[in-house]
C-alpha positions in Angstrom: 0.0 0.0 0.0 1.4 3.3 -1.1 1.2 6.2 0.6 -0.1 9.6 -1.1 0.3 12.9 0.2 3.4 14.7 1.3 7.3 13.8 1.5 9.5 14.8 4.2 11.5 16.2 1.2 8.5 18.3 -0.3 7.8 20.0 3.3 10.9 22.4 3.2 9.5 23.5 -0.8 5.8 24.1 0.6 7.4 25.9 3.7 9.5 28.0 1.7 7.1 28.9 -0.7 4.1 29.8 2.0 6.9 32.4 3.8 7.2 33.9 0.1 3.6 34.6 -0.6 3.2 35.9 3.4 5.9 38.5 2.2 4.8 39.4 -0.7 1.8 40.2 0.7 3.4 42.3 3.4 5.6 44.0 1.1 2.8 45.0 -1.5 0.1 45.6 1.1 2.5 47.9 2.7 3.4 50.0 -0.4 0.0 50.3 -1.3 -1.1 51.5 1.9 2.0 53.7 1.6 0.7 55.0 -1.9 -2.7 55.9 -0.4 -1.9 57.6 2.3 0.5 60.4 0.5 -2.7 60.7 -2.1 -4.7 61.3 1.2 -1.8 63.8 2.5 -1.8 65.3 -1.2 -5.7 65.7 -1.8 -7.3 65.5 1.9 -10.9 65.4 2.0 -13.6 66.2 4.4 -13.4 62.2 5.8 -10.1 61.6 6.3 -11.1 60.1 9.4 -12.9 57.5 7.7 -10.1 57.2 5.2 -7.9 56.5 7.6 -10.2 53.9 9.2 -10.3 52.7 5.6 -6.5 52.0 5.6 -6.0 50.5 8.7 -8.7 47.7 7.5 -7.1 47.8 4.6 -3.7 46.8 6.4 -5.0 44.5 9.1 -6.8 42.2 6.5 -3.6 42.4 4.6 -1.2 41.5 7.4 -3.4 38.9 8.7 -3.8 37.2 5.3 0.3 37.2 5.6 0.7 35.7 8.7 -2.1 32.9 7.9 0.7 32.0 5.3 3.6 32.9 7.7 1.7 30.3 10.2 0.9 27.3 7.4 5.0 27.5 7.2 5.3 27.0 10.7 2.8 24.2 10.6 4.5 22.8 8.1 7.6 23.2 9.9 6.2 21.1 12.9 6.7 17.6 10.6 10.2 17.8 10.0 11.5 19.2 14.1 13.8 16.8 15.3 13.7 17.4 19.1 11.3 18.2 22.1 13.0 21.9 22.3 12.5 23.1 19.1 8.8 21.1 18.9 7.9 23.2 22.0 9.6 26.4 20.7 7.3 26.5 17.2 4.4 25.4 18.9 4.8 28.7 21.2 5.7 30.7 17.7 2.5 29.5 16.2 0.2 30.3 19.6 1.7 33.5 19.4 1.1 34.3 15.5 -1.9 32.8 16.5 -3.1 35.7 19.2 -1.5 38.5 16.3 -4.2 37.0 14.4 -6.6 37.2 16.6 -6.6 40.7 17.8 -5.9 41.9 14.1 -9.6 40.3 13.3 -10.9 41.9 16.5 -9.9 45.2 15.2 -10.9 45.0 12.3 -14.2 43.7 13.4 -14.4 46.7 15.8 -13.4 49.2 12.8 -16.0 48.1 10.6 -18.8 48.8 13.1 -17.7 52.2 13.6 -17.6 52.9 9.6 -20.5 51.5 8.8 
């Protein structure tokens, strides 16, 4: 009987590749927030509070679409850990990502009440 699904030498690939696409959407996400902001600085407008509300979605949603990646690579990370130490160590990393996560959607949560 064969076994289908993932080697222990495709793990590092599918790790490496889910940290790329978390910081590519940090990198663009941030530039583009960057990019609205001096348009709001350049042509401000009678709600630039809620522009600015706006943005910080905008950025939250971003950055916790990144770190969802960021913690499948640690996930991932957890099948190939070769003692007790470092097995104890990601599992903290990924609790912690975990709380980022959670807060970020509670803020955005809370912003979208106020908007709307």
């Amino acid at each position: 009987m064969d076994y289908v699904g993932l080697n222990y030498t495709d793990t590092p690939i599918i790790e490496l590749l889910l940290y790329i696409f978390g910081l590519i959407v940090i990198v663009i996400s941030t530039f583009n927030g960057l990019i609205r902001s001096v348009r709001r600085l350049i042509n401000p407008t009678k709600q630039n509070e809620k522009v600015i509300s706006d943005l910080r979605i905008y950025l939250s949603e971003s950055y916790t679409l990144a770190l969802t990646f960021i913690l499948g690579a640690e996930i991932m990370k957890i099948f190939r850990i070769p003692n007790n130490y470092q097995l104890i160590r990601v599992t903290l990393l990924v609790l912690l990502r975990q709380l980022i996560v959670y807060f970020l959607d509670s803020d955005i949560i809370k912003l979208k009440k106020e908007i709307f």
